[in-house]
Biopython code that builds the backbone (N, CA, C, O; Angstrom):
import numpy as np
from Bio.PDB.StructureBuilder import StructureBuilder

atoms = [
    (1, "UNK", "N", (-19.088, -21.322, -4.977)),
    (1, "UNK", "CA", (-19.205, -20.594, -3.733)),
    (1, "UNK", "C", (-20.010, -21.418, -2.739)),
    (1, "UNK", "O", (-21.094, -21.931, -3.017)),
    (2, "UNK", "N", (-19.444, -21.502, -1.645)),
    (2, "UNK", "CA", (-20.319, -22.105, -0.576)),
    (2, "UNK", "C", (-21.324, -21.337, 0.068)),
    (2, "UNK", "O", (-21.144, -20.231, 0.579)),
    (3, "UNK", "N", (-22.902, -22.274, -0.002)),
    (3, "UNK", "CA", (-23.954, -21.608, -0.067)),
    (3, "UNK", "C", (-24.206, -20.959, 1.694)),
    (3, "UNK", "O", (-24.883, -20.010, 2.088)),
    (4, "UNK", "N", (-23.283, -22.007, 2.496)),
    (4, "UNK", "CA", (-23.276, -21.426, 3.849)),
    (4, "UNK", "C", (-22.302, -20.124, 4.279)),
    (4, "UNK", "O", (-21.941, -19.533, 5.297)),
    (5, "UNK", "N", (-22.191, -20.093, 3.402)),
    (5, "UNK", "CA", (-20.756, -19.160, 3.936)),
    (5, "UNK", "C", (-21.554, -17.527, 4.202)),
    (5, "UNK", "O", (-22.539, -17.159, 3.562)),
    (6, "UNK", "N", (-21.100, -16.985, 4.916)),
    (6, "UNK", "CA", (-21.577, -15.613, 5.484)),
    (6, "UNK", "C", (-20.961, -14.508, 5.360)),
    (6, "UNK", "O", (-19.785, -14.725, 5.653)),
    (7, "UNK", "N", (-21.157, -13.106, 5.002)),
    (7, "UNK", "CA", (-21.028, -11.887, 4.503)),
    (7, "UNK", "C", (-21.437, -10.857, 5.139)),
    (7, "UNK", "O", (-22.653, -10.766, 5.305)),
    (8, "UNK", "N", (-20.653, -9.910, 5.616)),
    (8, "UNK", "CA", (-20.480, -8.866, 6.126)),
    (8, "UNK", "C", (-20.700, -7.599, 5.586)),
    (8, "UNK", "O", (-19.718, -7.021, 5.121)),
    (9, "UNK", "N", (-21.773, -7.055, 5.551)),
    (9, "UNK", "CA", (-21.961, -5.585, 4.577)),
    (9, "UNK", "C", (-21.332, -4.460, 5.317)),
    (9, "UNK", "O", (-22.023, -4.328, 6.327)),
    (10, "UNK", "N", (-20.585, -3.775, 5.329)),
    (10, "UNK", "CA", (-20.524, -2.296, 6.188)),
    (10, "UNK", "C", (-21.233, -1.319, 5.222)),
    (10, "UNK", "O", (-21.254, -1.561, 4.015)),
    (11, "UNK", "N", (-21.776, -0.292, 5.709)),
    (11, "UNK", "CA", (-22.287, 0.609, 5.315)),
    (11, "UNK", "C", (-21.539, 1.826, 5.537)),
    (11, "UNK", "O", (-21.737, 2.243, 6.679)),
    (12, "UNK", "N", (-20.770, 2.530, 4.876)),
    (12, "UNK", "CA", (-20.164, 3.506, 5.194)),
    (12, "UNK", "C", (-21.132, 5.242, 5.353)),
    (12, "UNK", "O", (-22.039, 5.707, 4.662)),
    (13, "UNK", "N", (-20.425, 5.779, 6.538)),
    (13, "UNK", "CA", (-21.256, 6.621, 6.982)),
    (13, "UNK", "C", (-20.951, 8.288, 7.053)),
    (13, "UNK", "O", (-20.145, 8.857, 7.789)),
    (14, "UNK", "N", (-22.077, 9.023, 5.808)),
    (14, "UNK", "CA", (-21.337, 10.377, 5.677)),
    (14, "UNK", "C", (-21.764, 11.837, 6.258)),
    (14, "UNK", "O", (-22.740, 12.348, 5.708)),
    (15, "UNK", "N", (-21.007, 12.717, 7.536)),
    (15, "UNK", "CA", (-22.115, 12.990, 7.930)),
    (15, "UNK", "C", (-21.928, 14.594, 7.845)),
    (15, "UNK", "O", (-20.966, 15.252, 8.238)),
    (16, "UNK", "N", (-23.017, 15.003, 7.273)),
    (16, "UNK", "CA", (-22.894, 16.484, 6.705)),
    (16, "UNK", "C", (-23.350, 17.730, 7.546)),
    (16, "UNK", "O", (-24.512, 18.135, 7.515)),
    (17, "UNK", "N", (-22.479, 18.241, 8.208)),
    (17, "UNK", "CA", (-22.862, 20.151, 8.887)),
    (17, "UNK", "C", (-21.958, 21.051, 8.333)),
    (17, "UNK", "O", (-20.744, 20.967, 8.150)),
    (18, "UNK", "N", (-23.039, 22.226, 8.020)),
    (18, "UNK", "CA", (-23.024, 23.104, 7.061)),
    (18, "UNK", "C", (-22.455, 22.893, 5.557)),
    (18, "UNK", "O", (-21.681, 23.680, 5.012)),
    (19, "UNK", "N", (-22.937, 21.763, 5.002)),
    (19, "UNK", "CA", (-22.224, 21.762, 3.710)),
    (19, "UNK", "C", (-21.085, 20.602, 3.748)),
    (19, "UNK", "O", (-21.199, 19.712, 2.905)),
    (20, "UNK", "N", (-20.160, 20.551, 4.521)),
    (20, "UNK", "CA", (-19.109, 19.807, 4.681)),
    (20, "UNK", "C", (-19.585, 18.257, 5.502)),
    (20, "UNK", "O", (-20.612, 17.791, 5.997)),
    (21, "UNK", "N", (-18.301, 17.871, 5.314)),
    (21, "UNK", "CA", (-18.116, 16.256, 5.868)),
    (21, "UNK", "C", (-17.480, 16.453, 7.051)),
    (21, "UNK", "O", (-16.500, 17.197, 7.046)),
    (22, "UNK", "N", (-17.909, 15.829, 8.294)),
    (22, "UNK", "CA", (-18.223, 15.919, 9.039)),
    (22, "UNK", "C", (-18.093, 14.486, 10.172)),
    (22, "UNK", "O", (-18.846, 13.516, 10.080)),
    (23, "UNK", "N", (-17.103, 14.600, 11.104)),
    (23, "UNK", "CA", (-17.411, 13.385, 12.270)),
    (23, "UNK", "C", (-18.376, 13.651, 13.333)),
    (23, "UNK", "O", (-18.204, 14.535, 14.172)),
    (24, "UNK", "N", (-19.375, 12.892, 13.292)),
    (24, "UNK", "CA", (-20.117, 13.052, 14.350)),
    (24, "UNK", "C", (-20.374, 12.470, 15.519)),
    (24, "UNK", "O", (-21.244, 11.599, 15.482)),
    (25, "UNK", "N", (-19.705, 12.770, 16.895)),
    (25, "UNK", "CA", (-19.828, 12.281, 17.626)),
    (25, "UNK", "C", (-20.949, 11.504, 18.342)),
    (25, "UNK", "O", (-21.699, 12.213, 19.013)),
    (26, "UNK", "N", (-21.191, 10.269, 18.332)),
    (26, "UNK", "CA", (-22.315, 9.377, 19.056)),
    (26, "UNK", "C", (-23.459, 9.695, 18.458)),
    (26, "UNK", "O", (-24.438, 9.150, 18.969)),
    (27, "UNK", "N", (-23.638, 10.274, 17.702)),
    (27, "UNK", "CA", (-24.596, 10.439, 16.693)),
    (27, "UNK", "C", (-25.484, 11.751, 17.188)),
    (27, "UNK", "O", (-26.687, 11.961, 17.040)),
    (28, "UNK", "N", (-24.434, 12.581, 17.845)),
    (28, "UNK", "CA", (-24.893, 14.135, 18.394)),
    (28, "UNK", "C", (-24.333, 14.999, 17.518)),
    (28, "UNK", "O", (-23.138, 15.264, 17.651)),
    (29, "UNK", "N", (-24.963, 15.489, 16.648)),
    (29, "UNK", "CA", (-24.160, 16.586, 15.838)),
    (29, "UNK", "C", (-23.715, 17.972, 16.758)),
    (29, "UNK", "O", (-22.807, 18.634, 16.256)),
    (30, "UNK", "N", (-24.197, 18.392, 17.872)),
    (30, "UNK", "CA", (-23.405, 19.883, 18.666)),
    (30, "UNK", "C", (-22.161, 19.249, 19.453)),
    (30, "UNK", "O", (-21.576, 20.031, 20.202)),
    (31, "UNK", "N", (-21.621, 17.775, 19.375)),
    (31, "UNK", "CA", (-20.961, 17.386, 19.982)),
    (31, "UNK", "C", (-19.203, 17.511, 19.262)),
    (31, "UNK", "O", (-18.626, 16.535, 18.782)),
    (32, "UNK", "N", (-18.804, 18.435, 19.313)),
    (32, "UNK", "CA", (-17.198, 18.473, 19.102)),
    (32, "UNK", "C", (-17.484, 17.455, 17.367)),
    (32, "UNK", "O", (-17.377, 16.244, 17.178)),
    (33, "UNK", "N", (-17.722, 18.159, 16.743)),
    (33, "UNK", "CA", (-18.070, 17.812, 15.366)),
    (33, "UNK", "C", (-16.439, 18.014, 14.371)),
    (33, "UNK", "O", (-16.261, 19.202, 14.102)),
    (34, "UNK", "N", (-15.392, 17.148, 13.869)),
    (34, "UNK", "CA", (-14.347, 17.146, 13.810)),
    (34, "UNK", "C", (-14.404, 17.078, 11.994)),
    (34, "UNK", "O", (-14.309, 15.971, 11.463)),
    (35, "UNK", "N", (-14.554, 18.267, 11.177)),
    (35, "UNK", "CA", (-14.596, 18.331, 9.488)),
    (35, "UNK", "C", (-13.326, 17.339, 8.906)),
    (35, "UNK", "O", (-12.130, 17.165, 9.137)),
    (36, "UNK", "N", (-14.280, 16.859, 8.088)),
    (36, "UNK", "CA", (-13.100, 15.896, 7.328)),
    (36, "UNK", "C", (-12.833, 16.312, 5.864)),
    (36, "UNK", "O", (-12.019, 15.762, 5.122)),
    (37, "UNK", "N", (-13.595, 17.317, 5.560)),
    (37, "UNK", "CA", (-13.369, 17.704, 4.197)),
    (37, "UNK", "C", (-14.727, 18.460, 3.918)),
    (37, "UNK", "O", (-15.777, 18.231, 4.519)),
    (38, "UNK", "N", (-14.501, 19.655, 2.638)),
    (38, "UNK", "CA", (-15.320, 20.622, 2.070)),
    (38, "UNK", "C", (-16.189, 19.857, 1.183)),
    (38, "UNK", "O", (-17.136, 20.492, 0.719)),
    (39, "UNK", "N", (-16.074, 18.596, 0.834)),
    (39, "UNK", "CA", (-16.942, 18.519, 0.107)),
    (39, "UNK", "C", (-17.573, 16.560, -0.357)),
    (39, "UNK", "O", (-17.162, 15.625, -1.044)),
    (40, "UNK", "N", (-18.687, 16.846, 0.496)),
    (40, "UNK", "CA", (-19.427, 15.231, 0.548)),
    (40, "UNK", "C", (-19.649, 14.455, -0.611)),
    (40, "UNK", "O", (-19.325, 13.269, -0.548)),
    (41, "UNK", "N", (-20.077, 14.836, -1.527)),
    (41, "UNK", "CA", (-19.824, 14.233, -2.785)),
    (41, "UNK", "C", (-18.688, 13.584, -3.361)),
    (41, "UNK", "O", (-18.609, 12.562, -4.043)),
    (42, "UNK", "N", (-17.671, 14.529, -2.874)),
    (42, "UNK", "CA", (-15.968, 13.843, -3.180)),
    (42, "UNK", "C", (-15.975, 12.673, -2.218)),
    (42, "UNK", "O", (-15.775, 11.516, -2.585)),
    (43, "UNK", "N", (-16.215, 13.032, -0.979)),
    (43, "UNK", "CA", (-16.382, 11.230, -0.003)),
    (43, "UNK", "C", (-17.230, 10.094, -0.640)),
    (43, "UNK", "O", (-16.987, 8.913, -0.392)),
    (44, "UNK", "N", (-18.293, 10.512, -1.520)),
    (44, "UNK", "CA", (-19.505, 9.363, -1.348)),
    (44, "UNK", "C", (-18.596, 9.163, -2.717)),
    (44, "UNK", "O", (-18.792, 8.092, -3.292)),
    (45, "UNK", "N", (-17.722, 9.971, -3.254)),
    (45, "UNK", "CA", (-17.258, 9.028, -4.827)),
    (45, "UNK", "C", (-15.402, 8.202, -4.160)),
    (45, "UNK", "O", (-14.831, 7.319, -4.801)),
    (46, "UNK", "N", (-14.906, 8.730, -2.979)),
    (46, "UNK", "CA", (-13.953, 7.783, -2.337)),
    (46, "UNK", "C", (-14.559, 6.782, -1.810)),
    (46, "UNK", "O", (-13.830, 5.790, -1.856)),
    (47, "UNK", "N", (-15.665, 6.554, -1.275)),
    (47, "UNK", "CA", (-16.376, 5.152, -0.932)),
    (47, "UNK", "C", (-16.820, 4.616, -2.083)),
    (47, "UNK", "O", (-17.173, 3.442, -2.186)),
    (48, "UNK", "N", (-16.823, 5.311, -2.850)),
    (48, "UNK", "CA", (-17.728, 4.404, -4.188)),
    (48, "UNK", "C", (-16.264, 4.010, -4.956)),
    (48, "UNK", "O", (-16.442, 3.048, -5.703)),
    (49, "UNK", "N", (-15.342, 4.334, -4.964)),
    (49, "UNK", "CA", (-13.733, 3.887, -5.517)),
    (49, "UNK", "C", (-13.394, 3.002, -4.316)),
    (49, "UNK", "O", (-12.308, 2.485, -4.577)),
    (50, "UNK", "N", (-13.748, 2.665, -3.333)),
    (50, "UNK", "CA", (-13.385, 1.587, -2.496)),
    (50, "UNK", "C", (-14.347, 0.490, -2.170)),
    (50, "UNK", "O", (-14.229, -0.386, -1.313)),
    (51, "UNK", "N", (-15.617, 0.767, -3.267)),
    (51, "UNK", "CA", (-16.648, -0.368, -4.246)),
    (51, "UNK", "C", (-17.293, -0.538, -2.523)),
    (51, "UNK", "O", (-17.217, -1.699, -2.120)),
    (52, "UNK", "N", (-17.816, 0.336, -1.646)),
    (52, "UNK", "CA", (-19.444, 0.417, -1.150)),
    (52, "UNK", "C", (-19.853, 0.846, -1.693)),
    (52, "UNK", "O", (-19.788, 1.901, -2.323)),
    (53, "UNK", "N", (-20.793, -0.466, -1.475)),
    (53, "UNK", "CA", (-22.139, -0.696, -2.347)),
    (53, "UNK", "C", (-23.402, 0.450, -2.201)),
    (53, "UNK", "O", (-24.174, 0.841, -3.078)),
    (54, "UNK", "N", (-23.329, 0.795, -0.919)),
    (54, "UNK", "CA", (-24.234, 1.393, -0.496)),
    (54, "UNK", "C", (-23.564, 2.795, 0.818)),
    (54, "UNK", "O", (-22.441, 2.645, 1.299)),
    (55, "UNK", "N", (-24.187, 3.672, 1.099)),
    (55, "UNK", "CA", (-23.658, 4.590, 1.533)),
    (55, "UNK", "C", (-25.167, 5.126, 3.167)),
    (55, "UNK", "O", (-26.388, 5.186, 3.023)),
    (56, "UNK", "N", (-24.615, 5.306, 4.046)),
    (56, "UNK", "CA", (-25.624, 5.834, 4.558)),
    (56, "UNK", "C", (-25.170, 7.916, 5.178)),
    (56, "UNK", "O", (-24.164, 8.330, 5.754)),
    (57, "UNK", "N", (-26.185, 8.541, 4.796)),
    (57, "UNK", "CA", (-26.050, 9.995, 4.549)),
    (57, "UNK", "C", (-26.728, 10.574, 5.425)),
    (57, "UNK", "O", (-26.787, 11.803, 5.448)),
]
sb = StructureBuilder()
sb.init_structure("model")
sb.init_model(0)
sb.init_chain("A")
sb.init_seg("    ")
for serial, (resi, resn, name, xyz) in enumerate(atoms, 1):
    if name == "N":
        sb.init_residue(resn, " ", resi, " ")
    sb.init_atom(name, np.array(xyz, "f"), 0.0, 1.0, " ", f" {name:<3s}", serial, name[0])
structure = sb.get_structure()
């Protein structure tokens, strides 16, 4: 592996109102908040099956 070579982490981002998963606009949660699913745990284990490393919650 080349020791210069450079790496890109994304952090995938999960964002929870009332219980559920959740898009949050600009990082305003009263802002037109668009549910992506009942249940956050099932997301943080689809990011963890698409091997992020790390998760931000």
């Amino acid at each position: 592996m080349n020791p210069l070579k450079k790496y890109l982490l994304v952090i995938p981002s999960i964002d929870i109102k009332d219980g559920k998963t959740v898009r949050v606009v600009q990082g305003i949660p009263e802002l037109n908040c668009k549910e992506y699913g009942n249940d956050p745990v099932e997301m943080a284990m689809i990011w963890r099956a698409e091997n992020a490393k790390m998760l931000h919650v």
